[in-house]
OpenMM code with the backbone's topology and positions (N, CA, C; nanometers):
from openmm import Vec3, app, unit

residues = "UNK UNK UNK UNK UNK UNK UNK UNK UNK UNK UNK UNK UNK UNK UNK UNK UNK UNK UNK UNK UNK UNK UNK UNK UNK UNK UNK UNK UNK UNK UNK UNK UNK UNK UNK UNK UNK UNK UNK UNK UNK UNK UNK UNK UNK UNK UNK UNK UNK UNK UNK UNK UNK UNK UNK UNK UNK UNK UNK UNK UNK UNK UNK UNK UNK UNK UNK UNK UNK UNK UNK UNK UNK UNK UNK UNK UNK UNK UNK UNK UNK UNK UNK UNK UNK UNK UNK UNK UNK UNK UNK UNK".split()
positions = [
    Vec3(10.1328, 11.1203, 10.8520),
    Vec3(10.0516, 11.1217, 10.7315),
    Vec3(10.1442, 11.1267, 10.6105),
    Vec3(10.1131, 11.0566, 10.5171),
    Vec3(10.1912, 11.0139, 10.4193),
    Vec3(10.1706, 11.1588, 10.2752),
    Vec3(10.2187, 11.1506, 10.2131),
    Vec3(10.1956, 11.2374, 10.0819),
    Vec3(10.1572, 11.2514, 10.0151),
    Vec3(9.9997, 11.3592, 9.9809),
    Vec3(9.9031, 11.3087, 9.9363),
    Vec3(9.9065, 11.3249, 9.8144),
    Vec3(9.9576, 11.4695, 9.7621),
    Vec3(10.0445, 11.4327, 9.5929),
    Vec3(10.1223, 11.3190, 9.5085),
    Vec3(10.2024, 11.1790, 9.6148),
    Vec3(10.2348, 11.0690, 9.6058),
    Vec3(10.1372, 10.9781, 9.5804),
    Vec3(10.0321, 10.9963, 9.6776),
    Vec3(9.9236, 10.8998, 9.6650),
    Vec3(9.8217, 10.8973, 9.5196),
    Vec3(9.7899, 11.0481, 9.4985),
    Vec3(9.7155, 11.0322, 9.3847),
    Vec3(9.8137, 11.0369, 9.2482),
    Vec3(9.9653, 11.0275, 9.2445),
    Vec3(10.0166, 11.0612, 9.1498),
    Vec3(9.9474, 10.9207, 9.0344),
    Vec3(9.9285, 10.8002, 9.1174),
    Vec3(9.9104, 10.6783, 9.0150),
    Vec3(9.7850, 10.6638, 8.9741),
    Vec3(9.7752, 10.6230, 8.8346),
    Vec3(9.6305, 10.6142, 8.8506),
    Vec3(9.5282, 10.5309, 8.8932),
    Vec3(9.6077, 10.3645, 8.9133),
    Vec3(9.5595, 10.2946, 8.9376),
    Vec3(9.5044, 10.3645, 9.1337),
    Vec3(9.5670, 10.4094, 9.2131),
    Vec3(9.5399, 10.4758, 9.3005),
    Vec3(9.4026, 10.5734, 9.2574),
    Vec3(9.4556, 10.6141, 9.1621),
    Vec3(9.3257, 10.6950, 9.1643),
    Vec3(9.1404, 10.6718, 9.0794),
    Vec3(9.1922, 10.5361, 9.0534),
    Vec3(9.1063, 10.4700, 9.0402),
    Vec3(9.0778, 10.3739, 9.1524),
    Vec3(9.1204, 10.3257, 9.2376),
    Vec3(9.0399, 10.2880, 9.3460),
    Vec3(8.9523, 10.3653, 9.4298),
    Vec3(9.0593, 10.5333, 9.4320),
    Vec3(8.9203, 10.6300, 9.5275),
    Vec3(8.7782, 10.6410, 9.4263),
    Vec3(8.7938, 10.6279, 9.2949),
    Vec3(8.7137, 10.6736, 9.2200),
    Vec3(8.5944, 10.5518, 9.2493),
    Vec3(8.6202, 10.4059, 9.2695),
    Vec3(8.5882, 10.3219, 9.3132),
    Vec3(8.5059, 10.3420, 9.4868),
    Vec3(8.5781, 10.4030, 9.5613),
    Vec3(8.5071, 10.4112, 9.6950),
    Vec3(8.4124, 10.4638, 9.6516),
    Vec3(8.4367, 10.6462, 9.6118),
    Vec3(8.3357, 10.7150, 9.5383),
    Vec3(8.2648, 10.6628, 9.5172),
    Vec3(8.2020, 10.5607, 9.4297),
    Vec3(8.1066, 10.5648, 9.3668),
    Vec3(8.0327, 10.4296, 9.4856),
    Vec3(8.0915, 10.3618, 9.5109),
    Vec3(8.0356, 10.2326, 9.6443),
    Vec3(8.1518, 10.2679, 9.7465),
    Vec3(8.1110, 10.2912, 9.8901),
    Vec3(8.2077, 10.3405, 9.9670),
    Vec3(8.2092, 10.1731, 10.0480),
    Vec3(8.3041, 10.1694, 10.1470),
    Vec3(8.2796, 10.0317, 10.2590),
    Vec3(8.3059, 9.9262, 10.1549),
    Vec3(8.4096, 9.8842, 10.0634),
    Vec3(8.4357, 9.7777, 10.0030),
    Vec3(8.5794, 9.6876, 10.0619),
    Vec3(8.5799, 9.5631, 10.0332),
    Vec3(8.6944, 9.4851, 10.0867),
    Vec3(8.7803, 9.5016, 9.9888),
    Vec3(8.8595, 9.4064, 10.0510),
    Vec3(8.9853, 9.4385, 9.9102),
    Vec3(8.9660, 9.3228, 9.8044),
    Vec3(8.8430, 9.2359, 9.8189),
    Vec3(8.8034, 9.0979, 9.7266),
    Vec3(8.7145, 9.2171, 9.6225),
    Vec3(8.6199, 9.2874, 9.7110),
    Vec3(8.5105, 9.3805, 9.6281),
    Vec3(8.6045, 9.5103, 9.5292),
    Vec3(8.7172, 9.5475, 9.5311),
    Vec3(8.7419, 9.6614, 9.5067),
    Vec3(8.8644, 9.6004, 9.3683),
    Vec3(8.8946, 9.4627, 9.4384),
    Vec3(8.9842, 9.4011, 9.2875),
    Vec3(8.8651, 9.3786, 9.1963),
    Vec3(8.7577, 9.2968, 9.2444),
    Vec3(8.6825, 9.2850, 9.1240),
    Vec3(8.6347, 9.3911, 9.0612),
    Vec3(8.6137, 9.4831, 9.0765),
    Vec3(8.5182, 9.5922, 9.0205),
    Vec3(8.6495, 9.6548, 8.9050),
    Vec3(8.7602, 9.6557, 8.9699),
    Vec3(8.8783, 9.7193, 8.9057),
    Vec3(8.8977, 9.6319, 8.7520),
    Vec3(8.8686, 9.5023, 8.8144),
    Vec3(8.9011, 9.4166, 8.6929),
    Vec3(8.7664, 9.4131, 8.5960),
    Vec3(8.6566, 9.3905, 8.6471),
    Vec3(8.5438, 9.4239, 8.5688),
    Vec3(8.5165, 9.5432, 8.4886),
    Vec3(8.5498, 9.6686, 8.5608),
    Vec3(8.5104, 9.8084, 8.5011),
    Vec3(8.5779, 9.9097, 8.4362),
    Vec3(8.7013, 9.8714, 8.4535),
    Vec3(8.8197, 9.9248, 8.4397),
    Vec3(8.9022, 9.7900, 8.3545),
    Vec3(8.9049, 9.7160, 8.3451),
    Vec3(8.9973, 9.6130, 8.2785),
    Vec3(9.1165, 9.6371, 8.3491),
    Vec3(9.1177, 9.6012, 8.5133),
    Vec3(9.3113, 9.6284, 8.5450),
    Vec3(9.2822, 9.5075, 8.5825),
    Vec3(9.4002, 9.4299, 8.5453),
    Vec3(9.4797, 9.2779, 8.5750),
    Vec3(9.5329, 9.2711, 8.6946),
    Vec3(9.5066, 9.4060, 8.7908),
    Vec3(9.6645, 9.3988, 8.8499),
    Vec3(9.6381, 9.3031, 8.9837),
    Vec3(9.7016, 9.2610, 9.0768),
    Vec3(9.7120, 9.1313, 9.1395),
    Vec3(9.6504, 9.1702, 9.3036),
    Vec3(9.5584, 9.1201, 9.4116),
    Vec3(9.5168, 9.1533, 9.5123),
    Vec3(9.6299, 9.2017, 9.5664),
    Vec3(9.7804, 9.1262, 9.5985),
    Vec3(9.8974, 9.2077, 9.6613),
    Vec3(9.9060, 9.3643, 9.6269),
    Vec3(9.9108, 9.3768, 9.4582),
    Vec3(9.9682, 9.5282, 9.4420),
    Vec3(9.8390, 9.6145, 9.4642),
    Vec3(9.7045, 9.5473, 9.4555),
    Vec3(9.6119, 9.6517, 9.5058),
    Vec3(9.6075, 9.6867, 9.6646),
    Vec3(9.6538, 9.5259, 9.7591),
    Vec3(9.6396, 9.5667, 9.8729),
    Vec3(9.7850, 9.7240, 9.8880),
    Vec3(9.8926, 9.6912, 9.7989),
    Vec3(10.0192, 9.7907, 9.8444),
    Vec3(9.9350, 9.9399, 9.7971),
    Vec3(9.8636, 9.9409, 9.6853),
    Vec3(9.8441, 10.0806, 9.6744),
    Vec3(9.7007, 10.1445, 9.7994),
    Vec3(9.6263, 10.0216, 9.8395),
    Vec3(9.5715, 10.0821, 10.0025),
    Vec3(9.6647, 10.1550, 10.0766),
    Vec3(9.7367, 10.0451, 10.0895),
    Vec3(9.8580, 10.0571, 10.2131),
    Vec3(9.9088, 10.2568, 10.1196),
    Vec3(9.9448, 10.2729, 10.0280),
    Vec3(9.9913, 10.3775, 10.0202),
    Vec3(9.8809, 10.5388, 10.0132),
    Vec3(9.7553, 10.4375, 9.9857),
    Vec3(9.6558, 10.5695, 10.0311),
    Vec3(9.6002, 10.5811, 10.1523),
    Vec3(9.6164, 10.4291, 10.2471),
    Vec3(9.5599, 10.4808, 10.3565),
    Vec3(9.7028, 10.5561, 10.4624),
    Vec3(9.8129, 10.5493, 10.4107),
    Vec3(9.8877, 10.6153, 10.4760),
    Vec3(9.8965, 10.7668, 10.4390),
    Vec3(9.8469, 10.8444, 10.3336),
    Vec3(9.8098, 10.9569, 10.2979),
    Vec3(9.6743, 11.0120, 10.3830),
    Vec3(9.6356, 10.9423, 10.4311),
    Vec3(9.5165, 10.9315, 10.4943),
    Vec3(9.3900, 10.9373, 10.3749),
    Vec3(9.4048, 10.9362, 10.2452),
    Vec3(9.2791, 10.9584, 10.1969),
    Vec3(9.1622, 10.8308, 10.2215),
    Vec3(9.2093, 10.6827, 10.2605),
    Vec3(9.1485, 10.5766, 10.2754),
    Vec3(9.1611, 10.5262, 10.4462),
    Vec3(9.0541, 10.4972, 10.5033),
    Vec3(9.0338, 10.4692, 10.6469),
    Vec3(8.9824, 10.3219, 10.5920),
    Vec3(9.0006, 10.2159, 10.7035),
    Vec3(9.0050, 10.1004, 10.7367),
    Vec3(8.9074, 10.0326, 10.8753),
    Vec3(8.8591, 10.0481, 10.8090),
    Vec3(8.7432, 9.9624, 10.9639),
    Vec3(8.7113, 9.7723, 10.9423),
    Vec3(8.7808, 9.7341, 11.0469),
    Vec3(8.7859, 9.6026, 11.0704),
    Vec3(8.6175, 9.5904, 11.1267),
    Vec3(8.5522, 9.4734, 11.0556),
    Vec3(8.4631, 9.3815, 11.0911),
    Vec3(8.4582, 9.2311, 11.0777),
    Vec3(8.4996, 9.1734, 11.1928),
    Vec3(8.4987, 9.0384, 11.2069),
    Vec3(8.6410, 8.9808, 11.1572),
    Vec3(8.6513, 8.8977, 11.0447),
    Vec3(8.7710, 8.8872, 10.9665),
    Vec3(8.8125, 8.9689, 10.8640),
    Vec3(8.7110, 9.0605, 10.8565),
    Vec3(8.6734, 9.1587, 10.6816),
    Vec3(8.7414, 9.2775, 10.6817),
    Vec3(8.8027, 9.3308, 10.6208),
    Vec3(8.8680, 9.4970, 10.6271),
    Vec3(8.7599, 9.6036, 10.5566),
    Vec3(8.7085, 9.6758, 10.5820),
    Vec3(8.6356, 9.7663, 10.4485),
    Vec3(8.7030, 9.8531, 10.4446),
    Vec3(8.7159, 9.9385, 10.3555),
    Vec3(8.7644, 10.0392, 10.2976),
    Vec3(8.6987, 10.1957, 10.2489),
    Vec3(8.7345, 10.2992, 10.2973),
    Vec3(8.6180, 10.3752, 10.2999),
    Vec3(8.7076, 10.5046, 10.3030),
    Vec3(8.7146, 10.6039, 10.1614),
    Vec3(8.7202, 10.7369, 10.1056),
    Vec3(8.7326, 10.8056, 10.1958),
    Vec3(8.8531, 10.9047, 10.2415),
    Vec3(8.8730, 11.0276, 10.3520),
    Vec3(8.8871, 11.1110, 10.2766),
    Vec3(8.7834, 11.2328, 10.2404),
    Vec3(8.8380, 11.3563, 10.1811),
    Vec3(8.9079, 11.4522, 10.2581),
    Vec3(8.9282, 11.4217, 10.3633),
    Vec3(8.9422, 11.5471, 10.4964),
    Vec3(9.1112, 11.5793, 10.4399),
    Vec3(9.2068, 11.4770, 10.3467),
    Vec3(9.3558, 11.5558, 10.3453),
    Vec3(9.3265, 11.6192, 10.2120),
    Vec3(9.2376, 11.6411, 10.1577),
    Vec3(9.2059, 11.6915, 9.9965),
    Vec3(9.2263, 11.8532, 10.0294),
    Vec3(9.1149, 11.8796, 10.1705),
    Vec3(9.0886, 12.0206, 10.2032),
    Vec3(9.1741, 12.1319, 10.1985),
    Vec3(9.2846, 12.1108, 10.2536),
    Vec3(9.4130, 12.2410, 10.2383),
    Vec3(9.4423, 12.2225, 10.0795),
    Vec3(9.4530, 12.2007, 9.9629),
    Vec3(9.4915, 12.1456, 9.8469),
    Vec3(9.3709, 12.2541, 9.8186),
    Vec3(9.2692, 12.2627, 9.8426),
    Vec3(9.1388, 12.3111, 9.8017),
    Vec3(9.1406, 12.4256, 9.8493),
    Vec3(9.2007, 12.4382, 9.9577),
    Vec3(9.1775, 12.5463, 10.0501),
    Vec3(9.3186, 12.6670, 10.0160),
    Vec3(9.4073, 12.5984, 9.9443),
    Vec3(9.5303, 12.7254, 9.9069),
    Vec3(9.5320, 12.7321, 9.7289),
    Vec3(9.5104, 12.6526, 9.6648),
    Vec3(9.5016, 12.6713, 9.5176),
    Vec3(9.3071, 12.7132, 9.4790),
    Vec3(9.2541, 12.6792, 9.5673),
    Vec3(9.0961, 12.6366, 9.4584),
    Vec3(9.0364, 12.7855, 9.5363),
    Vec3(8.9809, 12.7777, 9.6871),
    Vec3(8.9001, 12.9045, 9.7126),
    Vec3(8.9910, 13.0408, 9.7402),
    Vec3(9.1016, 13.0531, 9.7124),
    Vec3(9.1863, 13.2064, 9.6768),
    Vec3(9.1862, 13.2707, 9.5731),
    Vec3(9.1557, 13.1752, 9.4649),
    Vec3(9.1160, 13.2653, 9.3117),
    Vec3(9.0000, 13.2713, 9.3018),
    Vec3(8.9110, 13.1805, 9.3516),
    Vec3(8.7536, 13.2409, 9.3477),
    Vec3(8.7045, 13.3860, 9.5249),
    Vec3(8.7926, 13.3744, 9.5537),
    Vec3(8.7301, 13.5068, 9.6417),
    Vec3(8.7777, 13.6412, 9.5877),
] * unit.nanometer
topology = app.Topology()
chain = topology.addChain("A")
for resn in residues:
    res = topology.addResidue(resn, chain)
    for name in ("N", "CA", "C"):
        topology.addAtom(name, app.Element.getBySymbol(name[0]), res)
C-alpha cells in the first residue's frame, strides 16, 4: 500500500476523490470530463490516468474491470487510522 499522505498531498488527486464522491463507478473518459467541465483542469487523460495509478496504489481508489471499461470507485477504508489517531482521541 502506497502513501496515503502522498496521495492526497495533490490537489488535482484530490479532486478526483472529490469527483468519485460525488458520482462513484466512473471511467477514466467520465472522470477527465467532469474535471475539465467542473473544475476547469486541462490536464491530459495520461496524467489523470498517472494520478489513479498513484491513488489506487494508496489504496484510496479500487478498480473493477467490466468488459473493455475500467470504473473507478472511492476506498475510504486507508482514511480510518488517520481518523482513528488524530480525530477520535481528542474527542473522547
Amino acid at each position: 500500500m502506497g502513501d496515503v499522505f502522498k496521495a492526497l498531498a495533490d490537489p488535482t488527486r484530490r479532486t478526483i476523490l472529490d469527483e468519485l464522491t460525488d458520482r462513484n463507478g466512473q471511467t477514466l473518459f467520465e472522470i477527465c470530463a467532469r474535471l475539465a467541465t467542473k473544475h476547469g483542469l486541462g490536464s491530459s487523460r495520461q496524467a489523470i490516468s498517472q494520478h489513479l495509478d498513484v491513488l489506487e496504489e494508496a489504496g484510496l481508489v479500487e478498480i473493477r474491470r467490466e468488459g473493455r471499461y475500467k470504473f473507478h470507485y472511492i476506498n475510504t477504508a486507508p482514511l480510518e487510522p488517520i481518523v482513528e489517531r488524530w480525530l477520535k482521541k481528542g474527542s473522547a
